[in-house]
VODREN-202586 format. One record per residue (C-alpha): x, y, z; residue in one letter. Coordinates in Angstrom, 1 decimal, decimal comma. Example, Ala and Ser with C-alpha at 12.3 -4.5 7.8 and 13.67 -1.06 7.14 Angstrom:
residues 2
REC;12,3;-4,5;7,8;A
REC;13,7;-1,1;7,1;S
end
This chain:
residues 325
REC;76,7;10,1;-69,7;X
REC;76,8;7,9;-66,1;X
REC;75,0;4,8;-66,2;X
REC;72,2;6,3;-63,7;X
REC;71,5;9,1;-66,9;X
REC;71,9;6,3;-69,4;X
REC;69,0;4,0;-67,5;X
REC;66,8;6,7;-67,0;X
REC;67,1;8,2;-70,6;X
REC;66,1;4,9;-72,1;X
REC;63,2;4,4;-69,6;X
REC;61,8;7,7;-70,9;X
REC;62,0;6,9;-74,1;X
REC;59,4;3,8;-73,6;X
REC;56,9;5,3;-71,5;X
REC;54,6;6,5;-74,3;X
REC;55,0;3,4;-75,7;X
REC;54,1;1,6;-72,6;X
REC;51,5;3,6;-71,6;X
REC;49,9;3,3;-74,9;X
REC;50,1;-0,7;-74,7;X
REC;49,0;-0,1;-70,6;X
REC;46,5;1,9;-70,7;X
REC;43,5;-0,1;-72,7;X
REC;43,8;-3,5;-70,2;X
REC;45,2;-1,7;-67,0;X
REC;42,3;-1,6;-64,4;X
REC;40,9;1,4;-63,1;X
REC;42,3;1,0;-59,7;X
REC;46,5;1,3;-61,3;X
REC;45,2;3,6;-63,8;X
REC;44,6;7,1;-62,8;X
REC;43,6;8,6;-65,9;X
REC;40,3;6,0;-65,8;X
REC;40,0;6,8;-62,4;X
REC;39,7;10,7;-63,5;X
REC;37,5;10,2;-66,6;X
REC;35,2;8,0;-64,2;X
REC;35,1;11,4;-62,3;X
REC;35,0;13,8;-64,8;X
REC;32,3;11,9;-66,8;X
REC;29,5;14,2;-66,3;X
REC;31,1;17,0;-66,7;X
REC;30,4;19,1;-69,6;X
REC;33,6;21,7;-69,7;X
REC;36,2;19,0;-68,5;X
REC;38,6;16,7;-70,3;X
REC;38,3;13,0;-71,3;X
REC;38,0;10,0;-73,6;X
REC;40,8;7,2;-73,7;X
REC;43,2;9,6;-75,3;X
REC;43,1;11,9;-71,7;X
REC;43,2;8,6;-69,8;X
REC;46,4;7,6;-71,4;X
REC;47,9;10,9;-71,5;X
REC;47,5;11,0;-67,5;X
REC;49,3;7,5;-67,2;X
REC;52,1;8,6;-69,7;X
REC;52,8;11,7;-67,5;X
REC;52,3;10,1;-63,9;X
REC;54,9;7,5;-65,5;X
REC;57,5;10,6;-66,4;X
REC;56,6;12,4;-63,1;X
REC;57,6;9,6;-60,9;X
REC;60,3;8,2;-63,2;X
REC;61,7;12,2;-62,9;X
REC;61,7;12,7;-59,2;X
REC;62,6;9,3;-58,4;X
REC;65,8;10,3;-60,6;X
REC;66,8;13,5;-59,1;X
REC;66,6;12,6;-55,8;X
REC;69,3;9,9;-56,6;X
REC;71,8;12,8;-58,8;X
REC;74,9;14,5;-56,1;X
REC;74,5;18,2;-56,2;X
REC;76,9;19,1;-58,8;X
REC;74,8;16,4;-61,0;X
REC;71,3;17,8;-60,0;X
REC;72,9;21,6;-61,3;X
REC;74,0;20,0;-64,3;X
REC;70,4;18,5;-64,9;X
REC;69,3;22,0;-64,0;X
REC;71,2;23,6;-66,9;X
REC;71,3;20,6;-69,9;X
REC;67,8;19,3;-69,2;X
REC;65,6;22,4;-68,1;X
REC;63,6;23,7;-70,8;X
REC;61,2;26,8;-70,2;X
REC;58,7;29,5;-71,7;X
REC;56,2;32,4;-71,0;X
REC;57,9;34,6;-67,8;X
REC;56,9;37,6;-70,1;X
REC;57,6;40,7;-67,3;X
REC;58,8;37,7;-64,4;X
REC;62,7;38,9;-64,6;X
REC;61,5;42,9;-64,6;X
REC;58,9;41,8;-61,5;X
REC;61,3;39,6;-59,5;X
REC;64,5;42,0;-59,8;X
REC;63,2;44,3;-57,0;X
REC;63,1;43,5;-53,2;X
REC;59,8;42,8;-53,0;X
REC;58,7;39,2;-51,7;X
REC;57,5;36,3;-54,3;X
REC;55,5;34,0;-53,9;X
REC;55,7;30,8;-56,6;X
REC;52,4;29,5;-56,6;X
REC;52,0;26,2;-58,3;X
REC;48,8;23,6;-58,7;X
REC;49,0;19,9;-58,1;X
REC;51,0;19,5;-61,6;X
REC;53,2;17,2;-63,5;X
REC;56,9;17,1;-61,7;X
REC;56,3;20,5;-59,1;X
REC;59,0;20,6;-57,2;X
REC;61,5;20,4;-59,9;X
REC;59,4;23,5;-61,2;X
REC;60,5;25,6;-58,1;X
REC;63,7;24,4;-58,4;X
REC;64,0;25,5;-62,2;X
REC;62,5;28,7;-61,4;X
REC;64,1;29,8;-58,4;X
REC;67,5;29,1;-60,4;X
REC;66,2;30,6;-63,9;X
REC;65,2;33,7;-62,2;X
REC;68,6;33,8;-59,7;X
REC;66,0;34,8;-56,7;X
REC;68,7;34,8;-54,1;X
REC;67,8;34,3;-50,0;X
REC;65,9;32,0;-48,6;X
REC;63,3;29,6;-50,0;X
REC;59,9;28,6;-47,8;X
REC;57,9;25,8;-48,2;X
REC;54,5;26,1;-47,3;X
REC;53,0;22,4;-46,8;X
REC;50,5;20,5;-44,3;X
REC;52,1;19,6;-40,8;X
REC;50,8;16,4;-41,1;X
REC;53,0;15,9;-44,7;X
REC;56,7;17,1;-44,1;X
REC;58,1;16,7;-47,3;X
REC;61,9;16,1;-46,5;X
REC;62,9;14,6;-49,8;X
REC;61,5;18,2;-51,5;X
REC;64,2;19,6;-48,8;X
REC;66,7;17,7;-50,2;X
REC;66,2;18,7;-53,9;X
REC;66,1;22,2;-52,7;X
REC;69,6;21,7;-50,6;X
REC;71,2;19,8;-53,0;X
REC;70,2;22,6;-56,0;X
REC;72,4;25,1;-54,1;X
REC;68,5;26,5;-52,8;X
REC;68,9;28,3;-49,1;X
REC;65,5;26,7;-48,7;X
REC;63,9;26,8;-44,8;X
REC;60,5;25,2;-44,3;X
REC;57,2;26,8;-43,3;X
REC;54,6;23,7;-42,3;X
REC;50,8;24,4;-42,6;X
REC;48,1;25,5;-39,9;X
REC;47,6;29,1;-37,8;X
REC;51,5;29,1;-37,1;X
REC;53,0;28,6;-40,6;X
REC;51,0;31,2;-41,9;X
REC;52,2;33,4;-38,9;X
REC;55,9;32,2;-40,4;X
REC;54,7;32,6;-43,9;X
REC;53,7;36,6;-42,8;X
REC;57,1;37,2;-40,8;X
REC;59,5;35,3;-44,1;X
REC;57,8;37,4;-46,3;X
REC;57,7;40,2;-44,6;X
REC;61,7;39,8;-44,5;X
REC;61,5;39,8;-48,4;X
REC;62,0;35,7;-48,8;X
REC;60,2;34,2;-51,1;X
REC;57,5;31,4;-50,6;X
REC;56,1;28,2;-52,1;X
REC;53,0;27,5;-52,1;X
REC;50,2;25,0;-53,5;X
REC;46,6;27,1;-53,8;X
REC;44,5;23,8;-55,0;X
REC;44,7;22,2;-51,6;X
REC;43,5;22,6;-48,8;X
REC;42,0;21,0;-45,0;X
REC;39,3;22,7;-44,0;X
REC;36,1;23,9;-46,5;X
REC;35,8;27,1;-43,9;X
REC;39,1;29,0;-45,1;X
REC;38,2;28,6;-48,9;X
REC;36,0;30,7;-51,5;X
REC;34,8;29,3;-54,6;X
REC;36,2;31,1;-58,2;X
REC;35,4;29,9;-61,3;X
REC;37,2;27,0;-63,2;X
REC;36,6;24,4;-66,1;X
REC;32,7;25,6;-66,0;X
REC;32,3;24,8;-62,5;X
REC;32,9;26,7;-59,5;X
REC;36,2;25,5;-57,6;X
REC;36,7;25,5;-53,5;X
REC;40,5;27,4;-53,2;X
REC;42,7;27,7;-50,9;X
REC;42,5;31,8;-49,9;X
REC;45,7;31,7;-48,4;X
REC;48,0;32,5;-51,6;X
REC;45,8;36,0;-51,8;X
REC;46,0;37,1;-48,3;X
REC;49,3;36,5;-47,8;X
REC;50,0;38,2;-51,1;X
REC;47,7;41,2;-50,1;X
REC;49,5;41,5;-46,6;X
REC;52,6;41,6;-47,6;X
REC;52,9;43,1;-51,2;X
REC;54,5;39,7;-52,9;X
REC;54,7;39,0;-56,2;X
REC;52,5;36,1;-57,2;X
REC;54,1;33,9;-59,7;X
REC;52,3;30,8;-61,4;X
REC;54,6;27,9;-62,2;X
REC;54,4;24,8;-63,8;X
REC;56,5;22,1;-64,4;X
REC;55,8;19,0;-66,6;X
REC;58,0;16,3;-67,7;X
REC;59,2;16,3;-70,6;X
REC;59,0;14,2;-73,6;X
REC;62,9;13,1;-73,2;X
REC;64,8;13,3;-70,0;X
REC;64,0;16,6;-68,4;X
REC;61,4;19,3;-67,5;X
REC;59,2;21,9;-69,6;X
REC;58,6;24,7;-67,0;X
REC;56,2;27,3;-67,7;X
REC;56,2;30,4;-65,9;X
REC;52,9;32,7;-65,7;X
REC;52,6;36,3;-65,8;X
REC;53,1;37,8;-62,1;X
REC;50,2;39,0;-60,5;X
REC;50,6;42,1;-58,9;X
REC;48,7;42,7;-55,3;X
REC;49,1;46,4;-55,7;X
REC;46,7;46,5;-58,2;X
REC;43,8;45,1;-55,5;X
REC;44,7;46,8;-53,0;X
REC;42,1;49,7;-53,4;X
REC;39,8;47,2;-52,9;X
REC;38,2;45,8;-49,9;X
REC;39,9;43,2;-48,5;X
REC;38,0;40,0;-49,4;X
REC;36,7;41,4;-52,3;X
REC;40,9;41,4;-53,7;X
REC;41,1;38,3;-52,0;X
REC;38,7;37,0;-54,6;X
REC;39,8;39,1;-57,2;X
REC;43,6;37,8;-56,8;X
REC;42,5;34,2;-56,3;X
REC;40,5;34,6;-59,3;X
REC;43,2;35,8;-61,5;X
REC;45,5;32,8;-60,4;X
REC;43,2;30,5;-60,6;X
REC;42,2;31,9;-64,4;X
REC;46,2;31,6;-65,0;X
REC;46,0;27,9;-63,7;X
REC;43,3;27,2;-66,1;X
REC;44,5;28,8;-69,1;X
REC;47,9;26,7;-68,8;X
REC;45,5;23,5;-67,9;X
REC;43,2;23,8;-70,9;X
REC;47,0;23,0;-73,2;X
REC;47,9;20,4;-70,7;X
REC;45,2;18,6;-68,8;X
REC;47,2;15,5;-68,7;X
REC;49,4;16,9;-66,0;X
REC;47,0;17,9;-63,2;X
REC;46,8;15,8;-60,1;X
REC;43,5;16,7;-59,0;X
REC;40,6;15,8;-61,8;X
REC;39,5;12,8;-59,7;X
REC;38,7;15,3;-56,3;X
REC;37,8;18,0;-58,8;X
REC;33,5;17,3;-58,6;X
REC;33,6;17,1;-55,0;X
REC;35,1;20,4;-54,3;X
REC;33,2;22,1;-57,1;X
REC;30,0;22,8;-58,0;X
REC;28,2;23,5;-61,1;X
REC;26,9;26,7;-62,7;X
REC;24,1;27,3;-65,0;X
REC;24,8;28,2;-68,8;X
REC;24,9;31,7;-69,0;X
REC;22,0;33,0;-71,7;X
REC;22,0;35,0;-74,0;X
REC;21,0;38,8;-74,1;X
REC;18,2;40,1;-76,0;X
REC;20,1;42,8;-76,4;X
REC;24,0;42,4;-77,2;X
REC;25,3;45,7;-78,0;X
REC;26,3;46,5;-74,6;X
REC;28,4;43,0;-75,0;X
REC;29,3;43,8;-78,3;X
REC;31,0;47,6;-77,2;X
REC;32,8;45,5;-74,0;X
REC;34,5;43,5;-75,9;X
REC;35,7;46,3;-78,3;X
REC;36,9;48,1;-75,4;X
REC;38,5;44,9;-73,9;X
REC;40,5;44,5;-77,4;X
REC;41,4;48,1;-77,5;X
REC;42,7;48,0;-73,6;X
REC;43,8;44,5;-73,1;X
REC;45,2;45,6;-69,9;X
REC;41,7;45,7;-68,4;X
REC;41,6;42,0;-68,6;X
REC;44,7;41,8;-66,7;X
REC;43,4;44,6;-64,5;X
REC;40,0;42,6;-63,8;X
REC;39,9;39,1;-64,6;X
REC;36,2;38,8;-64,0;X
REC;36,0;40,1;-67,7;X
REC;37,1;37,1;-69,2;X
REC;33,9;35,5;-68,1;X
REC;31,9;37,8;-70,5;X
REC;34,1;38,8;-73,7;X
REC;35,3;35,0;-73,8;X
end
């Protein structure tokens, strides 16, 4: 073990520990797990309480203790990192779905240590060609290019606005593979609200049209530090554009951006602690009223005995979740 490992092990190994002797006299302004409870206070279907605020600090700790480590390790070091201290789970039907030539697209939120989730997955999956990164012009990002260079990752770079998405369309239309971030976005005009955490979210529509243009694969993946040195990665089901594509076209837009976002949510609900977005998350939502009860239920009562019979319908529409839940 080089000294660099040896450092980085130990600092690990104290950050619940100082996060738990942080976190009660830290003020809000270094803390952003207070910050996000401040924000999320109100909220009825959202996480909180002083355990959530120090689980936030104890992850932003890893996450920046994690990247600032990587970025330091050679490239023979960063690929032994990749295989000794990657750890993963879920990719049920990812290897069958990726083995094809179709495009992917890896579709992450604002969570825990990202980029070393692409990484992780890209080489888990061994998706050979090139790799493009789909980010803001205004935020090049040349320290993610480095991870990627230095992980043995052909990785080009698409930047945001009306000409990266003309790139994104002609990369994946050459069967690369793109990375993308879905829960941000510029400009209100080019989103559509899907539901999330009890609210209804502003998303980025971008993921889904691209998807829908092109027939990519549309794989969720998150990446959160781990409890020792490392990363936990989880990869979501793939979501499938074919199966919207009898649809018109902003109504699969929807119904795709739905899907992913329900994928982001389900994973969120284990591991709120890792999300970097709670403290925007009431000002680009906006509340729904309580659904009420039927006088009548047996229509909900035969839906959900057909969902359980035919889980694929879920799968199939994801707007069903919303009523058999």
């Amino acid at each position: 073990m080089s000294i660099l490992e040896a450092l980085a092990t130990q600092a690990f190994a104290l950050t619940s520990s100082v996060a738990r002797r942080l976190s009660p006299a830290l003020p809000e302004r270094f803390h952003a797990g207070k910050r996000a409870c401040r924000a999320l206070q109100n909220l009825r279907d959202a996480p909180s309480g002083p355990y959530f605020a120090r689980a936030v600090l104890e992850s932003r700790l890893r996450s920046a203790l994690l990247l600032h480590y990587v970025a330091h390790l050679s490239r023979p070091r960063l690929r032994e990192f990749l295989e000794r201290r990657v750890t993963f789970e879920g990719a049920i039907g990812a290897s069958r779905a990726l083995e094809g030539s179709r495009p992917v697209i890896f579709a992450a939120p604002h969570y825990g240590a990202a980029p070393m989730g692409f990484i992780a997955a890209v080489q888990r999956l061994q998706r050979r060609g090139t790799i493009n990164l789909f980010f803001d012009t205004s935020r090049p990002a040349p320290r993610l290019n480095l991870l990627f260079e230095r992980s043995g990752v052909d990785a080009g770079t698409l930047l945001g606005g009306f000409a990266g998405v003309m790139a994104a369309l002609r990369a994946l239309g050459r069967g690369e593979s793109l990375v993308i971030m879905p829960d941000a976005f510029d400009d209100m005009t080019y989103t559509l609200a899907v539901p999330f955490f009890g609210r209804m979210l502003r998303a980025a529509a971008g993921t889904a049209f691209l998807a829908l243009r092109t027939g990519a694969w549309v794989v969720p993946v998150f990446a959160a530090p781990a409890r020792e040195l490392g990363v936990h990665v989880t990869i979501g089901r793939p979501l499938d554009p074919h199966r919207m594509m009898a649809f018109e076209e902003s109504q699969a837009i929807f119904m795709l951006t739905r899907a992913l976002f329900a994928s982001f949510e389900r994973q969120m609900r284990r591991t709120p602690e890792h999300w970097y977005n709670w403290e925007a998350f009431p000002r680009v939502s906006t509340a729904v009223e309580a659904p009420g009860r039927l006088e009548d239920d047996a229509p909900l009562r035969l839906l959900r005995t057909k969902c359980a019979a035919a889980p694929h319908l879920l799968a199939d529409l994801p707007e069903l979740e919303l009523l058999v839940q």
